[in-house]
Every structure is written in C-alpha cells, then in structure tokens.
One Martini backbone bead per residue (centre of mass of N, CA, C, O) as a GRO file, in nm:
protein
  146
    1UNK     BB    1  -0.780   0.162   1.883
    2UNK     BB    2  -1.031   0.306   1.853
    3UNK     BB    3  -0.975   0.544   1.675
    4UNK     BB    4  -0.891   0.372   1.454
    5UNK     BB    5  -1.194   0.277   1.373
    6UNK     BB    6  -1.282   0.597   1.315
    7UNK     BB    7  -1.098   0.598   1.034
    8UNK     BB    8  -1.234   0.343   0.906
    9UNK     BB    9  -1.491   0.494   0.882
   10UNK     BB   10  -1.449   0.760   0.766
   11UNK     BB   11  -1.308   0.647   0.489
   12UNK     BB   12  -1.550   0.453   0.396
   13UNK     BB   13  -1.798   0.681   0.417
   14UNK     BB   14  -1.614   0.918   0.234
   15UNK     BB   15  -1.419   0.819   0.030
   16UNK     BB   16  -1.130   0.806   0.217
   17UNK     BB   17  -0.795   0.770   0.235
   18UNK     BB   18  -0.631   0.928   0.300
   19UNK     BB   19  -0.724   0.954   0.615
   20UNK     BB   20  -0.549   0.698   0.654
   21UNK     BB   21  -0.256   0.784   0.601
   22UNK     BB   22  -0.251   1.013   0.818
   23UNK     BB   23  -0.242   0.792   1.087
   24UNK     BB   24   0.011   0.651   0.961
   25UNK     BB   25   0.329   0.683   1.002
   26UNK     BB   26   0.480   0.536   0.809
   27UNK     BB   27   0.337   0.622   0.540
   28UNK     BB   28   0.439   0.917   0.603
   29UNK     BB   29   0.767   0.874   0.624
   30UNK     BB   30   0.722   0.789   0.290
   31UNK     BB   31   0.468   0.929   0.172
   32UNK     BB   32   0.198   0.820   0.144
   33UNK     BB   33  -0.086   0.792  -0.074
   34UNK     BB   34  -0.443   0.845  -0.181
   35UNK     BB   35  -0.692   0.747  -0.431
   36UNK     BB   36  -0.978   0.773  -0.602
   37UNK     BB   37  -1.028   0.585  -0.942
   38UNK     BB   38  -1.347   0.430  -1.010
   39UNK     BB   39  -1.424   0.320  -0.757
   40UNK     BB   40  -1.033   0.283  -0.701
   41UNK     BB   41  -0.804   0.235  -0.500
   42UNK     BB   42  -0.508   0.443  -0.517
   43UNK     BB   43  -0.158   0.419  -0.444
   44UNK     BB   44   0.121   0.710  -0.398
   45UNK     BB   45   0.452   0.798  -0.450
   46UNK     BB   46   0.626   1.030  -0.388
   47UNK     BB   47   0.944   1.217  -0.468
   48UNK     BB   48   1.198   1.151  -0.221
   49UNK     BB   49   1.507   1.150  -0.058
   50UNK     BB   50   1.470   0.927   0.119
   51UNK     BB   51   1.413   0.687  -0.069
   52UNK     BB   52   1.705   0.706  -0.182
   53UNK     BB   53   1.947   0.446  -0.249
   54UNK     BB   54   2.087   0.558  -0.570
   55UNK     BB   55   2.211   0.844  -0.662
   56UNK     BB   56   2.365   0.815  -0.936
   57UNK     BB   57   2.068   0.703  -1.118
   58UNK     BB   58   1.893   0.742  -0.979
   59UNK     BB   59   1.692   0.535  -0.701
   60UNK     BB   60   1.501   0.339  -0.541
   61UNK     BB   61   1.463   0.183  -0.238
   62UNK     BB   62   1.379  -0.120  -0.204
   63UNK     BB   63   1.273  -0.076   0.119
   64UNK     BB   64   1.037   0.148   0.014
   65UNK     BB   65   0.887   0.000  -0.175
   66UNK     BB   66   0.806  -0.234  -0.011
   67UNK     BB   67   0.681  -0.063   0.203
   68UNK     BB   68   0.484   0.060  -0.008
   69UNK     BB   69   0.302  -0.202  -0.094
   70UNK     BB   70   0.252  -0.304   0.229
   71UNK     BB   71   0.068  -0.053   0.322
   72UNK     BB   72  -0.132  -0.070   0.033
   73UNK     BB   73  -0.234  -0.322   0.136
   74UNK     BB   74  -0.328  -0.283   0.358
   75UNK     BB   75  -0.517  -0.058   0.327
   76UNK     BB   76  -0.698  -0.202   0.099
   77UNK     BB   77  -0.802  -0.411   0.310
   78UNK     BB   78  -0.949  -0.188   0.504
   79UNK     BB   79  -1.140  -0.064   0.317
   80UNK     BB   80  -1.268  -0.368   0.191
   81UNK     BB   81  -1.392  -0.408   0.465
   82UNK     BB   82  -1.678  -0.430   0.677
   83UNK     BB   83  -1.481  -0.513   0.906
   84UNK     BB   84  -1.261  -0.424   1.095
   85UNK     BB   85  -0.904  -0.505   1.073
   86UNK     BB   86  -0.580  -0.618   1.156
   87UNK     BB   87  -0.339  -0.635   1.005
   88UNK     BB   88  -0.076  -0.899   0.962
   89UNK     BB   89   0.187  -1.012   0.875
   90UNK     BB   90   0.313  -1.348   0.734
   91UNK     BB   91   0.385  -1.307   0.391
   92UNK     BB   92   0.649  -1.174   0.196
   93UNK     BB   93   0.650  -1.108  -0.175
   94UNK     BB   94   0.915  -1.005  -0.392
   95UNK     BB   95   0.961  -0.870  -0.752
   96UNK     BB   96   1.213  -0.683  -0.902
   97UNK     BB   97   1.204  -0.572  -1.233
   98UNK     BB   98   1.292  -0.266  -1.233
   99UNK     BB   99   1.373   0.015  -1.184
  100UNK     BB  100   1.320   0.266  -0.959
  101UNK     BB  101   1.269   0.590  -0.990
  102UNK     BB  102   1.250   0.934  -0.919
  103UNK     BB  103   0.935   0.895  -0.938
  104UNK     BB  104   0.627   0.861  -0.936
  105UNK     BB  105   0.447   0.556  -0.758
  106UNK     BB  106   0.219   0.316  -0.853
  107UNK     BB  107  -0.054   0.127  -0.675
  108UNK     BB  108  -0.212  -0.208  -0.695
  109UNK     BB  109  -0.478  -0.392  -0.546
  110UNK     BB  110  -0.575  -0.707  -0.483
  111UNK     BB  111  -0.783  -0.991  -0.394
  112UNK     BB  112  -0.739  -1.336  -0.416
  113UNK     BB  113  -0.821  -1.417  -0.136
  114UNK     BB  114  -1.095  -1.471   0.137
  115UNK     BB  115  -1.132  -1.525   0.452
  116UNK     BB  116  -1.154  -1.523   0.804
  117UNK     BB  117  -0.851  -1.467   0.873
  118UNK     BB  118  -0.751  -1.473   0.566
  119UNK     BB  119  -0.558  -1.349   0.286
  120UNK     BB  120  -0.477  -1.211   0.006
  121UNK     BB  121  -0.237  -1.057  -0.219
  122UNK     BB  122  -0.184  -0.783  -0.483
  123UNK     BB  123   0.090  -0.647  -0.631
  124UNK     BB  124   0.125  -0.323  -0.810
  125UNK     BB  125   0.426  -0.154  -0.960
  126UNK     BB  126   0.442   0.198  -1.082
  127UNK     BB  127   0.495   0.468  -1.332
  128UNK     BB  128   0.429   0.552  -1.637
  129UNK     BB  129   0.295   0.233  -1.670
  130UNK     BB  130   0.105  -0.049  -1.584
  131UNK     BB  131   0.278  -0.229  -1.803
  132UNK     BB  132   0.551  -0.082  -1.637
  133UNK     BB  133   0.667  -0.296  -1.366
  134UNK     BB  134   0.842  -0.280  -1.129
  135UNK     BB  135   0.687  -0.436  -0.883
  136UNK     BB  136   0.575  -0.729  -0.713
  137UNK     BB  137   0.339  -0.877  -0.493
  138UNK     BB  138   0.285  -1.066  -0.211
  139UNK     BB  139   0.024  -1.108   0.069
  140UNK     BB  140  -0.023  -1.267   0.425
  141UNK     BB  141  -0.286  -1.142   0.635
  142UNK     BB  142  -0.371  -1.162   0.981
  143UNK     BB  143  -0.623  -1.154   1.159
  144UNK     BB  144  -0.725  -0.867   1.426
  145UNK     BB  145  -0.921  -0.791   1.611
  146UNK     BB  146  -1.062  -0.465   1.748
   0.00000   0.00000   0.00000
C-alpha cells in the first residue's frame, strides 16, 4: 500500500499520470493510457483484440468500455485529491449510447460532487468527437485512508 502512496505523489508531482497507469494491472489488461492536454487529464484506450466484443461490426466489449471508464474515473479521483485515498466503488451507472467501434476511444472526467467519504464523478466516453459520445456513467466512490 505504501508503494502505491509513492506513485500517487510522484504521478501528481510530476504532472504525469501515464506512471500511475502503468502501476494498476487492471488498466495494464484493458491497456487504458492517460495524458495531460490543458492541464486537463484524459484518458484513452488504444484498440486492441482482447476489447472486441462482436467481431462481426466489429465493436468493442460493453464490459471493456464500462472497465475503461470505471478506471479512467478512480484515476482522475486519485490525481485530483490533495490527499491520496483509495477510491472504492460503491455505485456505477452507465448508459451505452451508439456502438463503441474498434478504434482509439477517449474518457473525460468531472468531479461533480466531493465530500469528506464520498465523491461523486461524471464519465463521457468518446471516439471521434466528444460531441458523439459513446457512453456515459455516473460512479459513487467511497473513500478509504491510506
């Protein structure tokens, strides 16, 4: 746990989210990237085989998109907190609107509440424009010291 400390301050510090990526397994399998533009952090999931859900459209997996999201989200918690804290889920909503195809898909995050436990995130998924979103969700994350 404390390793994990060290990479949350190193990652906020050097203005690098990418090395805290590279620390999650989970984001590692799903192959989930981050980057700074604006300093605004996004996050973007290269396409790769293991995603792809229906080869036939082909399109990627709902629970791909969902886990990059879902990710992408405890992510951009864990670098905009001043304190780090282990984001927990306890409630994801998500609502898949057009077909996710097999190509570069990006996620923006927003905080729209935080409190002292909980937090409150908005996720949009997109692929060519962020005005045509592929999915959004909602996630309720319940924090948990260090």
């Amino acid at each position: 746990m404390r390793d994990f400390h060290v990479y949350i301050n190193r990652a906020r510090r050097n203005n690098d989210p990418e090395s805290l990526t590279r620390a999650i397994p989970y984001a590692q399998t799903l192959g989930v990237r981050a980057t700074t533009m604006n300093n605004q952090c996004r996050f973007y999931l290269p396409p790769q085989a293991s995603n792809v859900g229906n080869p036939t459209l082909p399109a990627l997996h709902g629970g791909a998109i969902a886990g990059f999201m879902e990710v992408s989200a405890a992510l951009y918690l864990l670098l905009s907190e001043p304190v780090p804290h282990i984001p927990r889920v306890v409630d994801f909503s998500i609502d898949y609107l057009r077909a996710g195809r097999v190509q570069t898909t990006f996620a923006d995050c927003e905080i729209l509440r935080r409190g002292r436990r909980l937090a409150n995130l908005s996720i949009r998924a997109w692929q060519d424009h962020p005005d045509q979103v592929i999915a959004s969700a909602r996630v309720h994350f319940l924090f948990k010291p260090l």
